[in-house]
N, C-alpha and C positions, 0 to 999 in steps of 0.2 A: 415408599421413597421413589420410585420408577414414577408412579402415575403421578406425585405431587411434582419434580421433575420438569416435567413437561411442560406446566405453568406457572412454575415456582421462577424462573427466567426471567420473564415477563414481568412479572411485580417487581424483581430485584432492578430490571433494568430501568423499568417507570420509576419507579421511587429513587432510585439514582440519580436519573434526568433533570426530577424536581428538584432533590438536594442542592446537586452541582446549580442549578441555576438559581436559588436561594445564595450561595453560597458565593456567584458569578455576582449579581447584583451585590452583594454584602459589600463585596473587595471590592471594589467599583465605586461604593460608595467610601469605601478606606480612601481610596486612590484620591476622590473631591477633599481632601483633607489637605492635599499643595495647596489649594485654594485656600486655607484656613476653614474653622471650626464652624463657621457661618455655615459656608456651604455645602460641607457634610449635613450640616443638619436641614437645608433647606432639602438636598437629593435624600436625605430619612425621609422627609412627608412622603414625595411622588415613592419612594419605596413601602410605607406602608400602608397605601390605597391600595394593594393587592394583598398583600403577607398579614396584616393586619384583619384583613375580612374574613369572615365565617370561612367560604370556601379556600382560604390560603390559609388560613390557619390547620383546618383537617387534612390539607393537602402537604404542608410541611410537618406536622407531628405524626401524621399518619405515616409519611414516608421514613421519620424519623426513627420510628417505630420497626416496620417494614425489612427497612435495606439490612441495619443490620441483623436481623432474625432470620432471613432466608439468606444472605449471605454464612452466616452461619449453618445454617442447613445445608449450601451449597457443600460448605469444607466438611460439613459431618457426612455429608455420601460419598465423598472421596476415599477409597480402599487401599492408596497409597499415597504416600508424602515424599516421594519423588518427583520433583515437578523443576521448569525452568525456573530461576532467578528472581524471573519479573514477577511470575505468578508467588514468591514464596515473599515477595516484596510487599505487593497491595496485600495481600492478606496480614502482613504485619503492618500495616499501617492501618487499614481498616481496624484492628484491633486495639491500637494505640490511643486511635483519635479519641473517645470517649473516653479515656485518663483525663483528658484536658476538657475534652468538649462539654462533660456535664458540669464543671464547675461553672464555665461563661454560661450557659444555658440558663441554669439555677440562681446566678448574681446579678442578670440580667432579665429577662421577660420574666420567668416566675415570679421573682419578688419583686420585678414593676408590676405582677398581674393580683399579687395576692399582699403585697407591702405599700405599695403606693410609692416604691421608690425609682426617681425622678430614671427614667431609659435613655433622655438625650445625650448626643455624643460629650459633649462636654463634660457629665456626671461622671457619664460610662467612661472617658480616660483620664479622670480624675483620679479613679479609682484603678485603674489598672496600673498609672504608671505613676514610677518607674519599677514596682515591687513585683507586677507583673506582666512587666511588658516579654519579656524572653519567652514565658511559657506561652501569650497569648500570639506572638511571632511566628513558636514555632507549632501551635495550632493551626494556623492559618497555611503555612506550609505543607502540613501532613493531609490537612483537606483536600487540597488544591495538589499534591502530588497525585494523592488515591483518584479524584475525578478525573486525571489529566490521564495517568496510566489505562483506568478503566477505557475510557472516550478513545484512546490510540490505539488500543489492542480489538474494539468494536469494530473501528472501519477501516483499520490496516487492511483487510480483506477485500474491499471493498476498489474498482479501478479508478474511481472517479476521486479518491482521497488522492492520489499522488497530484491532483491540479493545485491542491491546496493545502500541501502537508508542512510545507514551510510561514504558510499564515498562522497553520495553526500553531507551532513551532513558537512563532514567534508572540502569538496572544499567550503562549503557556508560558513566556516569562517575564512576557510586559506586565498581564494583570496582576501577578503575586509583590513583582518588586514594583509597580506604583501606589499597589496596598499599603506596602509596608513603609514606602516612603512617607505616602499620605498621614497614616497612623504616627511615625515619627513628627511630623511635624506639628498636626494636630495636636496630640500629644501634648507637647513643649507649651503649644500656645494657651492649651486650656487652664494650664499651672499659671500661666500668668495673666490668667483673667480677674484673679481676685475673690472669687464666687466666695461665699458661705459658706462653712462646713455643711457635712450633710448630716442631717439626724436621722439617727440609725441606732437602734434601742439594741440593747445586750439580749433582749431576747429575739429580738429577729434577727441578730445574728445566728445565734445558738442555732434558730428553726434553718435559715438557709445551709450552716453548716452540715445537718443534721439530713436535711433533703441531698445534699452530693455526697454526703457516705453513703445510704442508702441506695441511692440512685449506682453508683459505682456497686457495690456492697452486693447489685441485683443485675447489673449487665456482669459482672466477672464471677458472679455465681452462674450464670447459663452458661457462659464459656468453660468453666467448671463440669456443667453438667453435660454438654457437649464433651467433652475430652471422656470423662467416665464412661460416656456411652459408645465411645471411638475404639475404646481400650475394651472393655468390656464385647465389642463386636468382633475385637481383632481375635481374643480369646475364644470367639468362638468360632468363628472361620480357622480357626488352625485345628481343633477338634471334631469341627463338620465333616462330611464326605467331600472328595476331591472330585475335581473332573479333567479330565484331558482335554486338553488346548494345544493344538498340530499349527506351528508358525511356517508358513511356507518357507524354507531358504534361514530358517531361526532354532530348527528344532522342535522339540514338544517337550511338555511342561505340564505340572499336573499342582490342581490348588484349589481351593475353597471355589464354590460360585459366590459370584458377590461383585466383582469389581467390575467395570467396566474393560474392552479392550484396551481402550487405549490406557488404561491403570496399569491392565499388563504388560505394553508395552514398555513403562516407565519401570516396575518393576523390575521387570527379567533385564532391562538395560538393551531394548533391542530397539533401531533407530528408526524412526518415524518423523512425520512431520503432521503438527497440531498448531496455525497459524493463530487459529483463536484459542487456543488453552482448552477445550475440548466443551465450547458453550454453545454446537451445531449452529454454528457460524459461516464457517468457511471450505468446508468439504475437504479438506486435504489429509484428514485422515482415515479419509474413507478406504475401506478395506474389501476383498472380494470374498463373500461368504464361500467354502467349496463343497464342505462338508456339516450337516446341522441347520440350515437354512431355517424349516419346515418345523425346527425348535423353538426361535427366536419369537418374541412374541413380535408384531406388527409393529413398523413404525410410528415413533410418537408424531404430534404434529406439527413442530417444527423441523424432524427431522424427515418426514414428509415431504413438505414444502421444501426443503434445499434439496433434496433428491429429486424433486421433478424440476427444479430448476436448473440442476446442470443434467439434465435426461438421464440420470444413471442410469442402467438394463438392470434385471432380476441381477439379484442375489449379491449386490453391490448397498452396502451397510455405512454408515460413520460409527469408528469405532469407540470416539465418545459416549452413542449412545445404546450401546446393545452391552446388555450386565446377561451375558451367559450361563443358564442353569441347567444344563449337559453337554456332553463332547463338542467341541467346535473347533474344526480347518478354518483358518484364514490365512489369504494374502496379502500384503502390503502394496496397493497399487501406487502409490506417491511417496516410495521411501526414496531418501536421498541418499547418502553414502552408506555402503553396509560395513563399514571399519568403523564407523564413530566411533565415540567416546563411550563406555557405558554409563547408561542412563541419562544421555545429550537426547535430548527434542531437536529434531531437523525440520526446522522452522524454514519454506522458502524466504528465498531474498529480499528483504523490503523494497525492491526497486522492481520486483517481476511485475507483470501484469499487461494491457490491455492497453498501446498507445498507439498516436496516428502519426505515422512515421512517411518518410518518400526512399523507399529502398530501389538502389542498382545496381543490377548484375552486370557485369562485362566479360566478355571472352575475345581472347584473340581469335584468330579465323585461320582455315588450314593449317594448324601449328601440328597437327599427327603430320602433313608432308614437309614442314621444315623440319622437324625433329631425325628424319628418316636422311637428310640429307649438312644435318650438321654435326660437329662435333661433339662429344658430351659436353665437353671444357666450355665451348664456345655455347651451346646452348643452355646451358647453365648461367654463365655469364651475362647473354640476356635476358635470361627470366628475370637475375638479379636485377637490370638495370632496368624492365622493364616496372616490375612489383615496387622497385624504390620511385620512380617516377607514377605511378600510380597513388600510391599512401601519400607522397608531397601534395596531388593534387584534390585527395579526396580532405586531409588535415586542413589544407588550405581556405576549405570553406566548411568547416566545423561538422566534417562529418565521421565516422568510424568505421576501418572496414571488420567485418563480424568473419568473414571467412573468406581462406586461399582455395582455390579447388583447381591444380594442376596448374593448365595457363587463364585462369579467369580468378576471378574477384568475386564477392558481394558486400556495398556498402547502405549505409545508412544513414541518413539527415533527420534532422528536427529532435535529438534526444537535446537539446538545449534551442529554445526559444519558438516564434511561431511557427505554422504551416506552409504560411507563403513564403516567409524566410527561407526554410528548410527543401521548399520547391524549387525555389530561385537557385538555391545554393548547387542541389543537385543537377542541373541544367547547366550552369555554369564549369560545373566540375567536371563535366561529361563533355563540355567542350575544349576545358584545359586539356582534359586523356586521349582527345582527339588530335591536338596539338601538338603534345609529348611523343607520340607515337609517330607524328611524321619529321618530326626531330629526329627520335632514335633512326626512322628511315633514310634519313640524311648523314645520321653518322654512321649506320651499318651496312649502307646500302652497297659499297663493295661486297663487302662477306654475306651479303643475303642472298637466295638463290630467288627470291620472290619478295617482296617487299610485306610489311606489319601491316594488316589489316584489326580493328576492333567491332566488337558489335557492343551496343548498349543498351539496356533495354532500363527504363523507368518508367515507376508507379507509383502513387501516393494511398493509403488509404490504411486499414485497422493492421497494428502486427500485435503477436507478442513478446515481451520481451523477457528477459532473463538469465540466469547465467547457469550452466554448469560446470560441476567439479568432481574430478578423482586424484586419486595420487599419483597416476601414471599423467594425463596431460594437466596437473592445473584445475586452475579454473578461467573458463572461457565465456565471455558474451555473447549470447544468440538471440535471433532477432528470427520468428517465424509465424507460417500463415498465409491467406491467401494471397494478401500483398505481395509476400517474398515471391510466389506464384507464377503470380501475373508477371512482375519485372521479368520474371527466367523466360516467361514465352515473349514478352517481349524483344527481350537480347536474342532471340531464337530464330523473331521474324525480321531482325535485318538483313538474313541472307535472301529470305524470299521477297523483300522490299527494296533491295538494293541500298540501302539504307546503316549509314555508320550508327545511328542514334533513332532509337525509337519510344516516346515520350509519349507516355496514356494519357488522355482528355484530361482529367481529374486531377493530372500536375498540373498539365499548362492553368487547367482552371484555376486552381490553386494559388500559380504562381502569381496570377495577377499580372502577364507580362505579355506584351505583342513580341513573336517571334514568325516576320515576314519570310522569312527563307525555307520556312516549315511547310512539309506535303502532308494533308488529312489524306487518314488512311485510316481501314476497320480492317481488324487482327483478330480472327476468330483464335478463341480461345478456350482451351479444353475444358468441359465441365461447363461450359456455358454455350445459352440456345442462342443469344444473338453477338456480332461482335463488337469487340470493343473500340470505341475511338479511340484516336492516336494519332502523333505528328510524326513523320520522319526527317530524319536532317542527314543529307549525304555530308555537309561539310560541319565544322563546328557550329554549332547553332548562336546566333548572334539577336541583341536586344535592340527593337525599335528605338530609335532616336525619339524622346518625347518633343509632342507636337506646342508650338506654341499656346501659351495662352489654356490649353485642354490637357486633361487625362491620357492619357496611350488606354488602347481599348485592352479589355482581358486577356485575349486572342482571337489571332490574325492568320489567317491562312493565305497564303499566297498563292496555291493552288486548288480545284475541288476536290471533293474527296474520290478518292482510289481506292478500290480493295483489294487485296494482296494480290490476285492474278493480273489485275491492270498494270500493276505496281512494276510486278515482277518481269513485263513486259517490256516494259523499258527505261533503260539501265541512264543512273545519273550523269550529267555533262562532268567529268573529270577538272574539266578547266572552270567551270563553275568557281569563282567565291563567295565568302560570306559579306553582307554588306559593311563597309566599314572598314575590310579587310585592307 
């Protein structure tokens, strides 16, 4: 079972692929049936100059063959039937389909292949409807959920699926329901085409009835014999030697070898997170070996390949794929909440992963010496008014702020729409916070012993995102990573720039915008050999006037570039405005 395993995946998931798009074409061709009965049958030929050839023939019955026999092998090395919802889902529909599926199989291509009777759509819903159009409906659905589930839970994992989770979202319920429409209407028309009965001898019926019992009669006898052999194994894992399994933080547990970690996880009810259902997919149930390593036999080769692709170190396992046959310490390096539910899968959040966001930091400036010379009451008071005019200006251009930290901020652009957009927005918002700031200096300026200073530091480029939760705060969205980084030294280096706003190369670039009142500056930056570009803006940073007739260039610098000693040399005209102003 371990070594079949290992490439038993691979066939399940090819022979899927070709299903599903057997299947994709099928409905597709349902759906030309708004067009009427013609053009279903004209889109039948171009469908079967592939399906109909030698190699689409072995390649759809093979698969046919295939998916469900190691699909079945998959559920038969499973050591426990504790699992999430979805997964107890497609395996019940995978199971179902072949009720329905072999009767259309058998009334159709078999007895066109060995009857000579007539395959075109018009015959074929002649004969389905209306006696059985429901069953053959809700065929068509249980296919088209099981591929739909399989495909979603494949590249959920994957960062590049959230660009286009909602196309696929929405091809999963356009193709089913213009199938069905299609089918409906074709359907109606083919009844009133007139045709001839179709002659069809009482023994070939008999023979096709005869081949769908059989056919059923011989898949639900293997699933049969799969259960005997499920039951018959559990019997003996309860009679076999036990072995001790030490769960970091979980306790120790003593049980048959056999299952996989992550079966024991589901078992003992101890909370984990398996984003892919445990198909060495997506690493998140990897586990840190502490004790028994040197037991484990070797990584198989997919679970190879996903260990050197996220660089795991020594003695870091997925615990889908390691079935333990002595003592074994593990840790849970990716568990989420240790109160779950028992036997709840902590699946990360469909929304986590890997986007290109423009995050900003801001800090007020000398707030340790205002604090030391204001009231509680009274400094409280302005933080309050300070944080409420900040979230007005960062909402104001669609962005969210992720964290308070004392008297600063960090927010975030672009979780809704493009890059430049999200550039643009933050540049803008960073000049609104410059604005509001000399407002509140205007309304507190008696009661101030020193007037509101801000620093701002923005960057554009890879964050990640996601959310945490416990019981004590919630759950929170966080957004981190080199980006969040970069922005923090940027906010950092407007003291030594002189500088209220300082804007990494890679926004402005981004933004697509000329900002003439902008100083080029390089910000050496920790963890990096050379420094970074960057604009500074002593006042709110303001947008070139488009030129007639042309484009506004990318960006515009109004003055050369400076690095931070130059910078810090000499200090900005106060009376300075922005253009426009």
């Amino acid at each position: 079972m371990e070594q079949v395993s290992s490439w038993s995946r691979n066939i399940r998931f090819v022979s899927g692929l070709i299903l599903l798009a057997f299947a994709t074409s099928h409905f597709l061709n349902h759906a030309m049936g708004i067009f009427g009965v013609h053009a279903m049958e004209q889109v039948q030929n171009w469908r079967y100059w592939f399906w109909h050839t030698w190699p689409g023939t072995v390649a759809l019955y093979a698969s046919l063959l295939l998916h469900p026999l190691f699909a079945l092998l998959r559920v038969a090395q499973r050591r426990t039937f504790k699992m999430p919802a979805r997964e107890m889902l497609q395996i019940a529909l995978g199971l179902a389909i072949p009720l329905l599926l072999v009767d259309h199989i058998i009334a159709t291509r078999v007895a066109g292949a060995y009857f000579q009777i007539d395959e075109s759509y018009r015959a074929v819903l002649r004969r389905i409807w209306p006696n059985a159009a429901l069953t053959q409906s809700l065929l068509l659905l249980l296919v088209w959920g099981h591929g739909m589930i399989g495909i979603h839970f494949l590249l959920r994992s994957r960062d590049s699926y959230r660009h286009w989770r909602d196309v696929f979202l929405l091809a999963a319920i356009l193709v089913p329901l213009l199938a069905l429409i299609g089918f409906f209407v074709a359907a109606r028309q083919a009844l009133l085409l007139g045709l001839p009965p179709e002659l069809v001898t009482p023994a070939q019926e008999a023979m096709v009835s005869f081949q769908v019992i059989w056919a059923k009669r011989l898949f639900y006898g293997l699933v049969a014999g799969f259960m005997v052999f499920v039951a018959a194994r559990e019997v003996r894992m309860r009679t076999a030697r036990q072995i001790t399994m030490r769960f970091v933080g979980h306790g120790t547990r003593r049980l048959a070898p056999g299952p996989t970690v992550l079966e024991m996880f589901r078992r003992f009810g101890i909370p984990h997170a398996a984003l892919c259902g445990g198909r060495a997919r997506c690493a998140t149930c990897r586990v840190l070996v502490i004790d028994g390593a040197d037991r484990l036999p070797p990584p198989a080769a997919n679970e190879a390949r996903l260990l050197r692709r996220i660089s795991a170190p020594d003695r870091v396992r997925l615990a889908c794929q390691i079935r333990p046959r002595d003592d074994l310490q593990v840790q849970i390096l990716l568990a989420s909440r240790l109160n779950a539910m028992p036997g709840r899968s902590l699946e990360p959040d469909a929304t986590m992963g890997r986007r290109d966001l423009t995050v900003m930091v801001a800090d007020l400036r000398a707030f340790s010496a205002l604090s030391e010379r204001q009231l509680p009451q009274e400094l409280i008071g302005l933080l309050n008014r300070f944080f409420d005019e900040m979230g007005q200006a960062i909402t104001a251009h669609d962005g969210r702020i992720d964290a308070f930290y004392g008297d600063g901020f960090m927010a975030v652009f672009g979780l809704e729409g493009s890059m430049a957009k999200a550039a643009r927005a933050a540049i803008a918002a960073a000049a609104d916070i410059v604005r509001a700031v000399e407002a509140l200096n205007r309304e507190f300026g008696a009661a101030l012993p020193l007037p509101l200073r801000i620093g701002i530091g923005i960057h554009t480029g890879n964050t990640i995102v996601g959310a945490v939760e416990n019981d004590h705060l919630g759950r929170r969205e966080i957004t981190v990573g080199e980006t969040v980084m970069i922005a923090s030294q940027l906010e950092a280096a407007t003291r030594r720039v002189l500088a209220d706003i300082v804007v990494s190369e890679d926004t402005v670039r981004t933004a697509a915008r000329s900002y003439p009142d902008a100083t080029a500056l390089k910000v050496v930056i920790k963890g990096r050999e050379t420094p970074l570009g960057a604009y500074g803006f002593a006042p709110a940073p303001e947008t070139a006037r488009r030129r007639r007739g042309g484009e506004e260039p990318v960006a515009a610098a109004a003055e050369p570039i400076r690095s931070e000693a130059e910078a810090a040399g000499a200090a900005p005209d106060p009376q300075r405005k922005p253009e426009g102003a």
